[in-house]
C-alpha positions as a LaTeX table, in Angstrom:
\begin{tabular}{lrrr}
\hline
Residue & $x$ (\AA) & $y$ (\AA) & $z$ (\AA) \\
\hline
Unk1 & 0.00 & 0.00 & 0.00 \\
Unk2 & 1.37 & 3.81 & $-0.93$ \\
Unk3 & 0.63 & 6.65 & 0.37 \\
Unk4 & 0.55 & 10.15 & $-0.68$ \\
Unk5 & 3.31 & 12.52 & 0.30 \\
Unk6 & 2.10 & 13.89 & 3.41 \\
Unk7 & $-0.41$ & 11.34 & 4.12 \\
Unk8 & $-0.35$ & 9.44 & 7.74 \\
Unk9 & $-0.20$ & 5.80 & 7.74 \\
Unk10 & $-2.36$ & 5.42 & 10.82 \\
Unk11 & $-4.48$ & 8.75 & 10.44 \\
Unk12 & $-6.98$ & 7.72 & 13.43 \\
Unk13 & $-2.93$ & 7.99 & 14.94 \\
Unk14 & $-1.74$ & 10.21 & 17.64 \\
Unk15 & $-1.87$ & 13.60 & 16.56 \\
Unk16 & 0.76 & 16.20 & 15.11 \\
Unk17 & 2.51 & 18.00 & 18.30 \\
Unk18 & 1.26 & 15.73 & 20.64 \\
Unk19 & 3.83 & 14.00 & 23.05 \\
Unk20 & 4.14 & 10.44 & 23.06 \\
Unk21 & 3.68 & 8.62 & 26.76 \\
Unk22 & 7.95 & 8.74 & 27.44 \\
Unk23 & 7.89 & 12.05 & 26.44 \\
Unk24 & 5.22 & 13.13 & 28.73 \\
Unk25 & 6.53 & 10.93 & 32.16 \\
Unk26 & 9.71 & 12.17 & 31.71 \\
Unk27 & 8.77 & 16.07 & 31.60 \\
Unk28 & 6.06 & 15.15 & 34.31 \\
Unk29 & 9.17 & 13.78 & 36.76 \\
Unk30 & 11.70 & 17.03 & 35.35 \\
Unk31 & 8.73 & 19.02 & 36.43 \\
Unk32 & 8.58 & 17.00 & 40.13 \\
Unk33 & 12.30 & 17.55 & 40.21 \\
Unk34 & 12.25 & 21.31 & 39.54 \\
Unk35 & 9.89 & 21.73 & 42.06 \\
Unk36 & 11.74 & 20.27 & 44.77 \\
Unk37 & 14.69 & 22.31 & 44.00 \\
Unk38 & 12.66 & 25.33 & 44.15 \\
Unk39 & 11.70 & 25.02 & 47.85 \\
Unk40 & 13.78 & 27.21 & 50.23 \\
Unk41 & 15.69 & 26.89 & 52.89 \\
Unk42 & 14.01 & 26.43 & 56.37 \\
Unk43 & 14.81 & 30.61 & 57.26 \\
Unk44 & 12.75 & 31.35 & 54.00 \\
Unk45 & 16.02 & 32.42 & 51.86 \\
Unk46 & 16.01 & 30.26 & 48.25 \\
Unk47 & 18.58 & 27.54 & 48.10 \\
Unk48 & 21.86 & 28.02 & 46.27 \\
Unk49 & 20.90 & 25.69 & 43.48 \\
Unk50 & 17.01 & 27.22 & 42.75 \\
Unk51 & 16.51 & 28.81 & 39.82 \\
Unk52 & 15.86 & 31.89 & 42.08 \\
Unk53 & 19.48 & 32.41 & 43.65 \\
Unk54 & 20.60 & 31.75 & 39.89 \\
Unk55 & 18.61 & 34.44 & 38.78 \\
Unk56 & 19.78 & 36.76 & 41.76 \\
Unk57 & 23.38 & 36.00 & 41.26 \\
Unk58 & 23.57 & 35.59 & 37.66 \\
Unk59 & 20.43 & 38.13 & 36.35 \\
Unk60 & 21.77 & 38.99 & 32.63 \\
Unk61 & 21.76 & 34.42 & 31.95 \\
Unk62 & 18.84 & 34.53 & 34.02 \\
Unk63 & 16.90 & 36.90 & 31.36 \\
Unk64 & 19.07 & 35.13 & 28.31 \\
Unk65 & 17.26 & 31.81 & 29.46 \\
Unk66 & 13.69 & 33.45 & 29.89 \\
Unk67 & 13.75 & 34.92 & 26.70 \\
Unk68 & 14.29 & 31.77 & 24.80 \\
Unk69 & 11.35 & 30.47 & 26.91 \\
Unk70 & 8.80 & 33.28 & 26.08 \\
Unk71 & 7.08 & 32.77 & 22.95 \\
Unk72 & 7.69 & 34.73 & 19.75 \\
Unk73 & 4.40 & 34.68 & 18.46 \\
Unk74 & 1.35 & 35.47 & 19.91 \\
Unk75 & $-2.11$ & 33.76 & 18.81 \\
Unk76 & $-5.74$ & 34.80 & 19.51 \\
Unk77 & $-9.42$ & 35.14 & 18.63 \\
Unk78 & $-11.62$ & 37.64 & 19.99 \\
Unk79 & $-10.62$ & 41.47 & 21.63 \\
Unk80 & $-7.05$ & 41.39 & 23.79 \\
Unk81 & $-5.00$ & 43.79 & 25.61 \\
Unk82 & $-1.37$ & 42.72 & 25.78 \\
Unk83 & 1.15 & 44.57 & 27.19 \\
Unk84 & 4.82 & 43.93 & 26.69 \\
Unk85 & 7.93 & 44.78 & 29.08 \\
Unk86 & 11.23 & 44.24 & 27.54 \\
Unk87 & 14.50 & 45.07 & 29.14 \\
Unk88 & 15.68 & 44.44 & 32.21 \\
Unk89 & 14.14 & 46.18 & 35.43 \\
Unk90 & 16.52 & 48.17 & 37.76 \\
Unk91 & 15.99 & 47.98 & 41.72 \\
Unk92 & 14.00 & 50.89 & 42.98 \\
Unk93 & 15.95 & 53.24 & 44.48 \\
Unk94 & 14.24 & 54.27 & 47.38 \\
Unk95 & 14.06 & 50.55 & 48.39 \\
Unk96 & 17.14 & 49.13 & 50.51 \\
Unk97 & 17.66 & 45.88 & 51.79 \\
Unk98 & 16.52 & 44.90 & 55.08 \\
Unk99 & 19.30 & 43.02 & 56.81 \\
\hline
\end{tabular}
């Protein structure tokens, strides 16, 4: 049997996009992970290794990683309002730290 180009052999078949049952455990246990490693420290301060303290100590890779994780495009149907921030925000002044 042929098909044409294009054409599923199984088209009643998983669809297009749609992560296959490995795919899906092992982002469901990364996700279990992550979690765990975002808890913080009994005194409330974020552990060294969270993505948090990365961020803090490392903020220009911090907002290289987030901007490959926001998405480029933008779909919708219907009336929206979206506002956009870009760059990166700068402490307030008038704010110190509270030792």
């Amino acid at each position: 049997m042929t098909f044409k180009p294009g054409q599923s052999g199984n088209p009643a078949g998983r669809p297009k996009g749609v992560p296959n049952k490995v795919t899906r455990n092992v982002r469901a246990v990364f996700e279990q992970v992550f979690d765990k490693l975002q808890e913080t420290d009994p005194d409330g301060t974020p552990a060294p290794w969270s993505l948090e303290a990365t961020a803090i100590a490392n903020p220009l890779e911090f907002y290289k990683l987030a901007k490959t994780l926001i998405p480029q495009k933008l779909e919708h149907s219907g009336d929206m309002v979206v506002n956009v921030l870009t760059g990166v925000p700068k402490p307030d002044p008038d704010v110190s730290d509270i030792a």
